[in-house]
N, CA, C and O of each residue as an XYZ file, in Angstrom:
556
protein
N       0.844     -1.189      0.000
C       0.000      0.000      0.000
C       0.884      1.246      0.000
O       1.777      1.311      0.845
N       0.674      2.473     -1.079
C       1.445      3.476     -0.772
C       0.963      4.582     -0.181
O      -0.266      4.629     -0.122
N       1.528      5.443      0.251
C       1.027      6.678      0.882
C       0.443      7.568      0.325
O       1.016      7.882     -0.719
N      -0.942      8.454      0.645
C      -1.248      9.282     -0.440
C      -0.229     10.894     -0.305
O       0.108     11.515      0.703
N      -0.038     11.097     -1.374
C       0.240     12.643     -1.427
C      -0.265     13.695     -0.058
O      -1.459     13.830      0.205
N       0.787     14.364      0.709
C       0.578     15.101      1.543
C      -0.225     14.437      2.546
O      -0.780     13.340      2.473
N      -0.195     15.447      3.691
C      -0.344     14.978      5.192
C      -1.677     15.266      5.645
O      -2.145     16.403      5.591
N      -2.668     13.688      6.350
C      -3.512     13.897      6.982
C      -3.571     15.309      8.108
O      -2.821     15.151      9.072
N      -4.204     16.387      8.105
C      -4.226     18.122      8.880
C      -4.514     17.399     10.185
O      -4.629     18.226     11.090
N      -4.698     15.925     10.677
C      -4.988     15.734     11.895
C      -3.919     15.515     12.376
O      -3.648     16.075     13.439
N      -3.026     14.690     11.799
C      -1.608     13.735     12.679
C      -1.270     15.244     13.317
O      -1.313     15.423     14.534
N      -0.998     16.099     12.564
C       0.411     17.516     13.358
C      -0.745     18.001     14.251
O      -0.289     18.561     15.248
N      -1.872     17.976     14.230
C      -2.630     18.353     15.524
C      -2.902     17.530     16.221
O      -3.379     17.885     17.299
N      -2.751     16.162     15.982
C      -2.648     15.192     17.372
C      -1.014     15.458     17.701
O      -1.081     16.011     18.799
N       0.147     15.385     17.417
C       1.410     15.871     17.626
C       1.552     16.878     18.685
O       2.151     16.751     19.753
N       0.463     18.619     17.916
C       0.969     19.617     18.806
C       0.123     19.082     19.979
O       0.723     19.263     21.039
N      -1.179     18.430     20.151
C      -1.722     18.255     21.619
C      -0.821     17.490     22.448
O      -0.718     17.807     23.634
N      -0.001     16.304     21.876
C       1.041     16.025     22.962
C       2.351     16.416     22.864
O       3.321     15.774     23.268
N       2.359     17.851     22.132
C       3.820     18.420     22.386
C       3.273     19.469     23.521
O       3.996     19.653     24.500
N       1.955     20.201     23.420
C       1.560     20.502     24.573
C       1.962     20.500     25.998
O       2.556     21.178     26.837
N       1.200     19.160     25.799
C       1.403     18.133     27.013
C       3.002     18.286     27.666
O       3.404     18.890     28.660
N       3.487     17.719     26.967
C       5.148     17.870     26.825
C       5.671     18.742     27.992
O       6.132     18.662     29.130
N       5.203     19.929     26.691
C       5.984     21.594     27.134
C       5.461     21.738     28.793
O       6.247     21.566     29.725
N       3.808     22.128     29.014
C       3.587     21.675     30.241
C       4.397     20.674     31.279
O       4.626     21.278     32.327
N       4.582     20.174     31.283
C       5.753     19.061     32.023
C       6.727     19.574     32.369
O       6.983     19.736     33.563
N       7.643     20.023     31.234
C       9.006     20.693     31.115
C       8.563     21.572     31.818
O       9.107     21.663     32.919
N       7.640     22.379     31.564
C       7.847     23.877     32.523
C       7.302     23.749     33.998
O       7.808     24.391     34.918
N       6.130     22.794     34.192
C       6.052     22.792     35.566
C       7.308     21.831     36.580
O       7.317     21.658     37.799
N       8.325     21.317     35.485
C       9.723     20.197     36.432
C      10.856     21.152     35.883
O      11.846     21.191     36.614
N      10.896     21.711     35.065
C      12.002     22.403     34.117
C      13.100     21.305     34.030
O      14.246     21.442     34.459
N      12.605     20.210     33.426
C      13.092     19.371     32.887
C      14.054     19.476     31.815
O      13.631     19.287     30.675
N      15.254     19.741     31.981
C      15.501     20.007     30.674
C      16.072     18.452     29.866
O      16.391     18.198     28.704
N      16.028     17.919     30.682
C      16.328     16.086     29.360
C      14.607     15.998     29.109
O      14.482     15.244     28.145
N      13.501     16.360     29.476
C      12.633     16.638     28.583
C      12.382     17.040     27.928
O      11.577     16.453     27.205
N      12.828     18.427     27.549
C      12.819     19.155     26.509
C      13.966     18.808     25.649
O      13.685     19.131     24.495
N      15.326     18.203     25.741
C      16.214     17.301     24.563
C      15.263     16.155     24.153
O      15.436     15.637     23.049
N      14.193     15.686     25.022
C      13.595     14.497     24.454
C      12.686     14.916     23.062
O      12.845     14.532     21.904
N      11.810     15.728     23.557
C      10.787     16.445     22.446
C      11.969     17.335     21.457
O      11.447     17.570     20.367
N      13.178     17.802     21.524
C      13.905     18.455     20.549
C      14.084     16.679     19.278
O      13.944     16.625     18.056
N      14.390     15.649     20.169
C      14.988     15.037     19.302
C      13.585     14.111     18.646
O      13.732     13.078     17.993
N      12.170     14.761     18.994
C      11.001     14.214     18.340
C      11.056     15.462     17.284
O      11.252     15.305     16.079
N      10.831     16.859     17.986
C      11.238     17.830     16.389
C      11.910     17.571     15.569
O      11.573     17.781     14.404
N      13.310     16.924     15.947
C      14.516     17.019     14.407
C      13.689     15.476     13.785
O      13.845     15.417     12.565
N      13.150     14.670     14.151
C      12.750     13.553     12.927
C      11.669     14.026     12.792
O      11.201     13.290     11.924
N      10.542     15.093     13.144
C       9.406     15.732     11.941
C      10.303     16.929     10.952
O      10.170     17.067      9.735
N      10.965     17.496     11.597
C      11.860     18.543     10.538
C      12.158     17.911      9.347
O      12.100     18.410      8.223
N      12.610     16.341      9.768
C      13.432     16.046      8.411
C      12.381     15.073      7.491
O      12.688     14.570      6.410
N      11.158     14.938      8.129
C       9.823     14.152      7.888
C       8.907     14.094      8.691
O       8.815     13.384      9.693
N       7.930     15.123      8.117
C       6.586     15.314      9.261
C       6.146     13.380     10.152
O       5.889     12.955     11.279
N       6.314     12.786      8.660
C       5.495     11.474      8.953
C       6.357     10.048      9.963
O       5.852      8.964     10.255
N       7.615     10.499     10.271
C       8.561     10.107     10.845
C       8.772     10.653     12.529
O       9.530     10.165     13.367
N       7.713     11.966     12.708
C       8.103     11.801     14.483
C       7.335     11.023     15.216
O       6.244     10.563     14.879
N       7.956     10.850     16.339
C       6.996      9.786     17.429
C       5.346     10.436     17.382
O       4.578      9.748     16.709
N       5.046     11.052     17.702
C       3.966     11.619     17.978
C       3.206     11.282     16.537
O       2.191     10.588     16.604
N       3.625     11.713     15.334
C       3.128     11.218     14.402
C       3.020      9.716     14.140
O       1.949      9.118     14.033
N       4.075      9.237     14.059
C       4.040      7.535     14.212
C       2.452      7.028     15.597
O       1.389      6.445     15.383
N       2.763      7.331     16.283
C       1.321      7.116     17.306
C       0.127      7.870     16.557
O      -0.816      7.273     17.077
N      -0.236      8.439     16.011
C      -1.479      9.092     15.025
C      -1.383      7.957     13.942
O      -2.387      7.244     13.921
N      -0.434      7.639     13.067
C      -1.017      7.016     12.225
C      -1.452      5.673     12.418
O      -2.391      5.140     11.827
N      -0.462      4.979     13.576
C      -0.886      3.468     13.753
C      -2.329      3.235     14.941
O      -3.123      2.295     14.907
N      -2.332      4.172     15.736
C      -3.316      3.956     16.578
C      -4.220      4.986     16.866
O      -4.765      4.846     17.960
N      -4.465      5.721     16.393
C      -5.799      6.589     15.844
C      -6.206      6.619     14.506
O      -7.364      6.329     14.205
N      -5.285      6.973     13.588
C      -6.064      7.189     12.155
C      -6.744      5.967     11.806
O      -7.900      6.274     11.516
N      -6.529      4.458     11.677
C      -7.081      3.392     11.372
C      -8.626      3.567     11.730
O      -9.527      2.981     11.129
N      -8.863      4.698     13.086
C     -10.305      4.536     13.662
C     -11.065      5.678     13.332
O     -12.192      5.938     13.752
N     -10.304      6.414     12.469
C     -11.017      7.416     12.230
C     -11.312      7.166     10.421
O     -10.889      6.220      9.756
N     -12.212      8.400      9.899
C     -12.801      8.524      8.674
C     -11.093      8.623      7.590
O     -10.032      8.897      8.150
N     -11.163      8.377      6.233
C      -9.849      9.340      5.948
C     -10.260     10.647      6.019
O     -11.365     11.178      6.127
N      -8.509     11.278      5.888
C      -9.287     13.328      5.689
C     -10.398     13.376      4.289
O     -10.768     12.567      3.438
N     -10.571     14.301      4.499
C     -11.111     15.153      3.407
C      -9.739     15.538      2.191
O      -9.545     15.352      0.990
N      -9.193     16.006      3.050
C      -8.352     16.484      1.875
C      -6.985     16.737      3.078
O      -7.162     16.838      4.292
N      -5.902     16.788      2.512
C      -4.458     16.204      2.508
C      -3.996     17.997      2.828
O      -4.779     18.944      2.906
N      -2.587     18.022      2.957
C      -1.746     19.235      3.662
C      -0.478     18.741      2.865
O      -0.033     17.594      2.856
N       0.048     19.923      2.147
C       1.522     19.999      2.065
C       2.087     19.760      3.402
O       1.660     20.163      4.484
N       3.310     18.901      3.100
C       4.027     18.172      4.640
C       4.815     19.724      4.716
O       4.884     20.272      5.816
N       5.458     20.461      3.375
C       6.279     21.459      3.941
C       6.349     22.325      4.758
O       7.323     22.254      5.507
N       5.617     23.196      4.911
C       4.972     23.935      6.311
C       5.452     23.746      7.390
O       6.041     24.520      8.145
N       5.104     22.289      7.517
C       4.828     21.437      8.374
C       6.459     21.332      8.968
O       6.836     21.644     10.098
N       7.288     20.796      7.841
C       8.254     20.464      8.341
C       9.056     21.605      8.762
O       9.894     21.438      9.648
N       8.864     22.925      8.137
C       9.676     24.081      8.565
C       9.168     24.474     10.416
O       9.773     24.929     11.386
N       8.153     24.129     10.230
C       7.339     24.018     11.631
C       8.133     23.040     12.899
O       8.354     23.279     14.087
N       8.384     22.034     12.157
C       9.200     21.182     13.326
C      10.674     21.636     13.577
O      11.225     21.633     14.678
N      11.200     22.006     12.459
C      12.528     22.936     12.556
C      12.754     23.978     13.502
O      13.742     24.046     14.233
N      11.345     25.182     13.446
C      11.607     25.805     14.287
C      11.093     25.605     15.756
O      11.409     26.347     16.686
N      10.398     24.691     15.841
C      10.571     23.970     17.002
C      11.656     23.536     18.019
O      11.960     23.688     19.202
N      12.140     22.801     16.693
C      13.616     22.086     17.123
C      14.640     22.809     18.138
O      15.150     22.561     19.230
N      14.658     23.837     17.179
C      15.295     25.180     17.578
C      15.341     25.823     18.858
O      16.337     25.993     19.561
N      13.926     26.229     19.128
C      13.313     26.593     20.571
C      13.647     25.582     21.722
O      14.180     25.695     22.826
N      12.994     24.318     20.845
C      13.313     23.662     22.270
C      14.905     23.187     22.617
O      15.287     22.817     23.728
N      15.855     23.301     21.225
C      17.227     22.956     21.700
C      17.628     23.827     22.776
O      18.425     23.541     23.670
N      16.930     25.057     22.599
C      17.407     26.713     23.544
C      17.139     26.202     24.631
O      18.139     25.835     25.248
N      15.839     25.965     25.300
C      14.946     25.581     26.250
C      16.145     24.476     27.128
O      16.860     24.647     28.115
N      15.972     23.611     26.432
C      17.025     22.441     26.920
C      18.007     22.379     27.798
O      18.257     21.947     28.924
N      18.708     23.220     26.500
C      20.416     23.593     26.877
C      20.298     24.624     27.770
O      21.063     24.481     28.724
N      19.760     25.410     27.804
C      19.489     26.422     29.100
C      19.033     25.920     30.229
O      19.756     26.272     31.161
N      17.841     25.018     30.674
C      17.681     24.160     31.995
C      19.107     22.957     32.316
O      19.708     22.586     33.324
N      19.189     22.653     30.813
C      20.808     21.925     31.757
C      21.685     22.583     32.216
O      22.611     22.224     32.943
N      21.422     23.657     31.785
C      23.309     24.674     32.104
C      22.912     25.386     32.964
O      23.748     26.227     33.296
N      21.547     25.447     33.736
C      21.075     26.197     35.470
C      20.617     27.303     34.539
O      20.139     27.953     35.469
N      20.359     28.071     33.468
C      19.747     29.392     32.724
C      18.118     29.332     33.100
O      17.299     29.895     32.373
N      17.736     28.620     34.265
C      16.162     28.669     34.222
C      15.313     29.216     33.763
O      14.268     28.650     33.444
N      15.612     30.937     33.545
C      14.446     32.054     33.246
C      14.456     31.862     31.392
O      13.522     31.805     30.592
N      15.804     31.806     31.222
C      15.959     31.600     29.708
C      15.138     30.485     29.027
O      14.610     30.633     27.925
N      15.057     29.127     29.915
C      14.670     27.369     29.298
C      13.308     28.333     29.464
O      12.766     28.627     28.398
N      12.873     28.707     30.340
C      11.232     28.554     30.823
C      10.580     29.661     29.485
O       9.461     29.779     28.985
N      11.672     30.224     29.287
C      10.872     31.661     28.279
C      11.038     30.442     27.072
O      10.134     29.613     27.179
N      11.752     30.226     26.233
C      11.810     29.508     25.416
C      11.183     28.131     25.339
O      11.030     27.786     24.167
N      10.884     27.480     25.985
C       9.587     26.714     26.437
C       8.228     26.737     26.397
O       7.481     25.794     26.137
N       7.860     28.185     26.746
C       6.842     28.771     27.077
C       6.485     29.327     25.862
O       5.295     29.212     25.571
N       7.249     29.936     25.029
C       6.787     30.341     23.852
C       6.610     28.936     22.503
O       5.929     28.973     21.478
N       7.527     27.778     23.035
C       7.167     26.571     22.255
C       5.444     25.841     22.920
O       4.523     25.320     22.292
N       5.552     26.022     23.891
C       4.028     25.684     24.475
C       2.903     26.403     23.800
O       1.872     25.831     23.449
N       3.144     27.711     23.628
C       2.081     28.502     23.023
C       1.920     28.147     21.939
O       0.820     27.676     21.649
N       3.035     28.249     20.865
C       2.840     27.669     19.554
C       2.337     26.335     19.370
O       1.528     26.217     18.450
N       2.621     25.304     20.025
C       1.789     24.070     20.412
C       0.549     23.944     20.757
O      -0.008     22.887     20.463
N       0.216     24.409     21.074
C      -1.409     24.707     21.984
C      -2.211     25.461     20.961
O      -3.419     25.269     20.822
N      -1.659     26.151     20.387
C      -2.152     27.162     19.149
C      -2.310     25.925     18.342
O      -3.502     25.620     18.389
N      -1.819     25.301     17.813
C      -1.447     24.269     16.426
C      -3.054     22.883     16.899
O      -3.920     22.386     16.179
N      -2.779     22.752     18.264
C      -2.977     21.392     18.631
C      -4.398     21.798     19.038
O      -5.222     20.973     18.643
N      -4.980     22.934     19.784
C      -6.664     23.157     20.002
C      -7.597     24.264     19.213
O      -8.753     24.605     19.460
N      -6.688     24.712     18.166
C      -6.854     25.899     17.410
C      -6.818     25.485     15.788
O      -7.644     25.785     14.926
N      -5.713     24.776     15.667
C      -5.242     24.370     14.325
C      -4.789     25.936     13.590
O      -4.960     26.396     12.461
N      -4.276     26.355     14.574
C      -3.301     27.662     14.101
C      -1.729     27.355     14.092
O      -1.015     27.403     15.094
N      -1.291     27.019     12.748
C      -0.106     26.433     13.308
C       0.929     27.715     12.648
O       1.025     28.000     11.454
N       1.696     28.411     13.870
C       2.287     29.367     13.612
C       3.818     29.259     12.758
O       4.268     29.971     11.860
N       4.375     28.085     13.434
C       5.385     27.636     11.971
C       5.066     27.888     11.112
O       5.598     28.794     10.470
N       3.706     26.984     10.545
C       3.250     27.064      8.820
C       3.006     28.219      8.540
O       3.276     28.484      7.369
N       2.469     29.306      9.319
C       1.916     30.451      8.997
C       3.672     31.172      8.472
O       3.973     31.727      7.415
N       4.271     30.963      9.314
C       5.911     31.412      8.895
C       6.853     31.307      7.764
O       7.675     32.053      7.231
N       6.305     29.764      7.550
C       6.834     29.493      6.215
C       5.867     30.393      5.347
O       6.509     30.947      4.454
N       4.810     30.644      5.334
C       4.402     30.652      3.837
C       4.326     32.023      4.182
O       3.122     32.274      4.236
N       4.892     32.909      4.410
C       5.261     34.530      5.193
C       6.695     34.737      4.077
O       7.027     35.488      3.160
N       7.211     33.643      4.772
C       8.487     33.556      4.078
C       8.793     33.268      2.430
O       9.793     33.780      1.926
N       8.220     32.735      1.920
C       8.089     31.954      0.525
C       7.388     33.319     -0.080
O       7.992     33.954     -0.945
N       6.055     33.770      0.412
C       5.662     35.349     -0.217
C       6.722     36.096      0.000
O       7.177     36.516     -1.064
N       7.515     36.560      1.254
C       8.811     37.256      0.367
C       9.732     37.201     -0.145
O      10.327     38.219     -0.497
N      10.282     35.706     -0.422
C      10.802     35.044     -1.570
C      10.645     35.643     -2.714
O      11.471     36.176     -3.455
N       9.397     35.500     -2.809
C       8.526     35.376     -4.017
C       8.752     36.897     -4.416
O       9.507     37.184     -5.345
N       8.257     37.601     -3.883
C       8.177     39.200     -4.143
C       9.686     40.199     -4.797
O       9.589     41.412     -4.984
């Protein structure tokens, strides 16, 4: 069986609800080998939406029970989305390991928002970034 073209719009919003989750965690333990954990679930959606954990759990044990989509999502967005994720939460991380608390928690906190936005909103502010970016490419 092959894959269809572009990404079920549910998997990255079942994703951001348990990157959510996540970020919450990290910031109420300031965990920071939690936040390297979820960095190193960002860098395998960066480099393939359909390849992070969170996604891998959407497709094998929810999507089977649900309808298919309607209609499909460019993965790119998507993946510039996990990039800058990546990013944030590498900051987040490396700052609760190295004692920078106020720094992990701000950078955390602003990956939580963007998560929470993506995951109960379906506002996903990455994607909105990329395609910000590509119009002034374009221009």
């Amino acid at each position: 069986m092959t894959t269809p073209a572009g990404l079920d719009p549910r998997g990255p919003r079942f994703a951001a609800v348990l990157t959510t989750i996540v970020f919450v965690i990290v910031l109420l333990t300031g965990s920071g080998w939690l936040a390297l954990a979820q960095a190193v679930i960002f860098a395998f959606g960066a480099g393939n939406p359909r390849w992070n954990a969170f996604a891998l759990v959407y497709r094998y044990l929810v999507a089977p029970r649900l309808a298919p989509p309607a209609e499909r999502e460019d993965p790119a967005p998507v993946r510039f989305a996990q990039a800058v994720g990546l990013v944030f939460t590498v900051v987040a991380a490396a700052a609760f390991l190295g004692g920078a608390t106020v720094l992990g928690t701000v950078f955390a906190a602003f990956a939580l928002v963007a998560a929470f936005l993506n995951g109960f909103f379906g506002l996903c502010l990455g994607c909105e970034a990329y395609l910000l970016v590509r119009r002034l490419r374009a221009a």
